[in-house]
N, C-alpha and C positions, 0 to 999 in steps of 0.2 A: 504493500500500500504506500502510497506517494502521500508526505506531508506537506501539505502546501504552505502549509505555516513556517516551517522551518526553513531559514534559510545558516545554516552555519558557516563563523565568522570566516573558517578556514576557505573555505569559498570564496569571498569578495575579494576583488584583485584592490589591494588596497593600498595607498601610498605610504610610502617610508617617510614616517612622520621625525622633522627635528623640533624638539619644542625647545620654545624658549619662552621661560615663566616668569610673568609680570604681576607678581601679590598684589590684588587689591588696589591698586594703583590706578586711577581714570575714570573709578566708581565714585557718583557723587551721591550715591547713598550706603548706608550699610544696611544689608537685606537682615532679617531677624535670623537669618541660619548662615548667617557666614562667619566663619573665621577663614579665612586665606590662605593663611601658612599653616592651619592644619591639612588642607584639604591638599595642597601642591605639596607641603613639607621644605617650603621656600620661606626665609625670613622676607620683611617686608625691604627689597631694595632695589633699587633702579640700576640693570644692567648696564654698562658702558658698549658703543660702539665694539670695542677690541673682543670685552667679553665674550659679546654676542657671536663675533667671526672665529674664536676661540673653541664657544663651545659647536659652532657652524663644522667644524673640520673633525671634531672628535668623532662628530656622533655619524661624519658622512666614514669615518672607520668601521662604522659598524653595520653599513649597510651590507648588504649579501648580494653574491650576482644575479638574483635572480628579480630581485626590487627594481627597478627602471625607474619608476615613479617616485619622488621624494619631492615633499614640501618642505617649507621652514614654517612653524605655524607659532604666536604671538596666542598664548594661552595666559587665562590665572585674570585677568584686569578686564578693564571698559577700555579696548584698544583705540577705540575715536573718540575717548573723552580726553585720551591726554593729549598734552600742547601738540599744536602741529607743527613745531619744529622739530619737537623729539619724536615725533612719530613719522616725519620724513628721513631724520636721522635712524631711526631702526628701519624702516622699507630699504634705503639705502643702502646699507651694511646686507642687509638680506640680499636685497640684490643684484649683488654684485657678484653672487655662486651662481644665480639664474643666468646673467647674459656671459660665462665662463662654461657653462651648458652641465655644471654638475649638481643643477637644481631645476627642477620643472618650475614650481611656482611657490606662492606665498599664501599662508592663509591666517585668519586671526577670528577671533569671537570676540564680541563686544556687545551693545546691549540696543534694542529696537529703538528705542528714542535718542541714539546717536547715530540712526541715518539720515540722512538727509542731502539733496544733489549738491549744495554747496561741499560737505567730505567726500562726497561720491564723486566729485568732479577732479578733486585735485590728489584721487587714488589712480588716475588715468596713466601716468605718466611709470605706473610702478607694474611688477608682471605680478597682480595680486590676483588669486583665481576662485578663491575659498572665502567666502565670508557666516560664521556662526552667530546665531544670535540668543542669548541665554532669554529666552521666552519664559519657561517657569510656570504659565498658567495661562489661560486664555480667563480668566473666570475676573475680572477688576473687583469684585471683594476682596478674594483671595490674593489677589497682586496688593492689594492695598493691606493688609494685615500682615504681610509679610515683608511691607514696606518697600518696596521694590522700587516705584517712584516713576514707573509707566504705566500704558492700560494696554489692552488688548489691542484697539483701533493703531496703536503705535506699533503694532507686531504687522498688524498686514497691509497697513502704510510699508513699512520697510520692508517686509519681504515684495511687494507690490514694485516697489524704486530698484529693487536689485534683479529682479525678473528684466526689467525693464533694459538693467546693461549686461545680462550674461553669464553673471555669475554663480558659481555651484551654492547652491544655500544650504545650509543645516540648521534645524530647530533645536534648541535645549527644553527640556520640560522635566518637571518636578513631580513626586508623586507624596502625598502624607504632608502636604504644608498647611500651617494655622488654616479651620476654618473650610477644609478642603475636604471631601468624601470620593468612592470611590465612580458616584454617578459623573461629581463633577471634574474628575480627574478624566474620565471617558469622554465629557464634551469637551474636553482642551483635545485629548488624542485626534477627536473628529475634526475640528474646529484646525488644528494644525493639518491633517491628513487633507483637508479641502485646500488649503494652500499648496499644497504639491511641491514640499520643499525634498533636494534631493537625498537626503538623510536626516536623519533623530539622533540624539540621544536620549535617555530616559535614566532619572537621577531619584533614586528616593531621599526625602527627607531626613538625615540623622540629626542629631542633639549635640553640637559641638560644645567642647569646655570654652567659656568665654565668649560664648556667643548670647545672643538677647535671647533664644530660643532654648539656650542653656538656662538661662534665669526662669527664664517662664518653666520652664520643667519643673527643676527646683523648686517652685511656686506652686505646682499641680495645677500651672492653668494650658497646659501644652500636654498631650498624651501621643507619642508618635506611632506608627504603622509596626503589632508586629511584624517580626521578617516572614513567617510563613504568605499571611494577609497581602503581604506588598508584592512577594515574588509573584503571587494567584493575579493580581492586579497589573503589575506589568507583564506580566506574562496576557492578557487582554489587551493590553496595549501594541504590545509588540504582534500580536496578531492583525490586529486593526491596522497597523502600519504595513505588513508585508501584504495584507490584503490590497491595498491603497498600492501597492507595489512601491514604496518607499522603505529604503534600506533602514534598517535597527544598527547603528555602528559601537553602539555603548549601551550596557544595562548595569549602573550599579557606578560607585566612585571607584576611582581607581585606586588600588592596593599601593599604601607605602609605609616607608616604617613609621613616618609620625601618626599616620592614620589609625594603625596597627597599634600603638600603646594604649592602653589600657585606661588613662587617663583622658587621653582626646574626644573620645567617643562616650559619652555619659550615656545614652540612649540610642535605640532607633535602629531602622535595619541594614544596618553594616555587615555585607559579610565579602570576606578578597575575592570569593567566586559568586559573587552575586548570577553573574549574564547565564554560569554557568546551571545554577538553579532553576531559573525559567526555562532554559533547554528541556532539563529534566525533567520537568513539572511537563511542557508540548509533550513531549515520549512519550510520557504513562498516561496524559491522556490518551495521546493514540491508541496506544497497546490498547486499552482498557475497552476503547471503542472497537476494537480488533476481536477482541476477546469476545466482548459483552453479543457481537453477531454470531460466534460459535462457538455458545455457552451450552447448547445443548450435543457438544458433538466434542468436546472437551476430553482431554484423556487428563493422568495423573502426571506426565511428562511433555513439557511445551520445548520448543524452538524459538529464539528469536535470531533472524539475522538482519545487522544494520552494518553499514560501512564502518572499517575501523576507527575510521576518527572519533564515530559518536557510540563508542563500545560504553564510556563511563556518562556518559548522556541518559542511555534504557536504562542504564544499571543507577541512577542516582546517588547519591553520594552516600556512603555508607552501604551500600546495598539496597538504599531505600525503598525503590521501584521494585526492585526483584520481590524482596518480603510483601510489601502490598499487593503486589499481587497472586502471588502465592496464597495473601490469605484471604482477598477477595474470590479468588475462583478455585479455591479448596485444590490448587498444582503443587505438588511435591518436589515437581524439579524443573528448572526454568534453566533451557543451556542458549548462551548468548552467544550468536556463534555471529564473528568478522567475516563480512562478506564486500569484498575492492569492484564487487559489480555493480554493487550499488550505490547510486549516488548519495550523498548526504541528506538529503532530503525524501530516503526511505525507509521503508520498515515494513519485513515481510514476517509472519508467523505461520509457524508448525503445529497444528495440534494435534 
């Protein structure tokens, strides 16, 4: 059986990404769930031209021959709130790998109420290909309790002006923020999905130390998303997207060690393999719908074969999927067998 949900990461031909991280820097508000430097694991400081060429060479060391495509991508900040001298000065430094031809393009994330054809005009002159824009909600109550300091109508104004010149667009979206449920987290999915931007990511809510959303915890006026709840949640979302045929290129923050202490994360569902849990979570529903149609034809001994890559995908983490079903449909022995004929995006069973 073909899951048409599934599109796994290892599939997407995706660019070799060089980040260069910009804390908090060009945001002229602070959102109630930010801390910065926990989330990058970057103190708060403004790179120098050198640095930025510096850490440009290291990271082009580590590309692989098989990557062709590489960005330089301006992460972590509001990259069009800051000066536009220093933000010509980083374009610059950037590049200068692009017309050397050991860099395709440039891309950055910044925030919908810093587009506008005046910045969009005087981005011309640079090879920028990539623009992100940290969205977060479609919903203006919830943009507004979480402080955010735009509204929705600024998300498709701006994606609206960058259709306009070309540009690959990606959406940011949040899932478990102040104020937010899981209907209204579905009409942000839809609401972005009509916009037809060329990727997502999809971020849950945690509880950072030092952040306003930290206090509110602390207060019990803040309850965040268990993980199990959140993964069910984007795992709908992410369906919703591939349906829309818009790529899912992130589910969940990215693993790092300040993220990882123990300290940082006061609440909320954090886990380093988030994306890898909603995978798992699509499988066993498949399976289950696999199942559930030759429930009366069921022996004590199943098959399952999926491509190697998604052997720990069927099997969930711990074995999870395998015991669930086991004690779902009363199977005594579930053999997962790797199968290179099939593409990632199937799953045949033996009953």
């Amino acid at each position: 059986m073909t899951l048409s949900g599934i599109q796994s990461p290892a599939r997407n031909y995706r660019p070799f990404i060089i980040p260069v991280f910009l804390p908090n820097i060009g945001c002229p508000h602070k959102c109630v769930f930010c801390n910065q430097t926990a989330i990058t694991g970057e103190k708060r400081k403004i790179p120098s031209p050198k640095e930025i060429s510096l850490l440009i060479n290291r990271f082009l060391g580590y590309k692989g021959e098989k990557r062709k495509r590489v960005q330089i991508a301006f992460y972590g900040g509001n990259f069009l709130g800051l000066k536009q001298d220093y933000i010509k000065s980083l374009l610059h430094e950037a590049a200068k790998f692009v017309f050397e031809g050991r860099v395709e393009s440039i891309r950055f994330s910044t925030r919908p109420d810093s587009i506008d054809d005046e910045r969009l005009d005087f981005l011309k002159e640079f090879p920028v290909a990539t623009i992100e824009l940290g969205v977060q909600s479609m919903d203006d109550d919830v943009l507004a309790m979480s402080r955010r300091g735009h509204t929705s109508f600024d998300t498709e104004k701006a994606v609206c002006l960058l259709k306009k010149r070309d540009y690959e667009i990606g959406l940011q979206m949040m899932v478990g923020l102040p104020g937010d449920d899981e209907t209204g987290a579905l009409e942000t999915g839809r609401r972005i999905a009509d916009m037809k931007p060329d990727f997502v990511r999809i971020y849950p809510a945690v509880v950072l130390e030092n952040s306003l959303l930290g206090d509110w915890y602390k207060k019990g006026k803040y309850i965040p998303l268990p993980l199990e709840q959140c993964v069910t949640l984007v795992k709908k979302l992410y369906l919703l997207f591939r349906k829309n045929r818009i790529s899912v290129i992130r589910m969940g923050l990215q693993s790092s060690e300040s993220l990882d202490m123990e300290s940082t994360i006061l609440a909320g569902p954090y886990h380093p393999a988030f994306g890898a849990l909603v995978y798992s979570e699509i499988f066993l529903d498949k399976a289950v719908s696999i199942l559930e149609s030759k429930k009366k034809d069921l022996h004590d001994m199943i098959s399952i074969k999926v491509n190697q890559r998604n052997i720990s995908c069927i099997r969930g983490q711990n074995n999870r999927n395998v015991k669930i079903l086991k004690q779902k449909f009363h199977i005594k022995s579930i053999e997962i067998i790797p199968d290179m004929t099939l593409t990632e995006d199937m799953l045949e069973i033996t009953a």
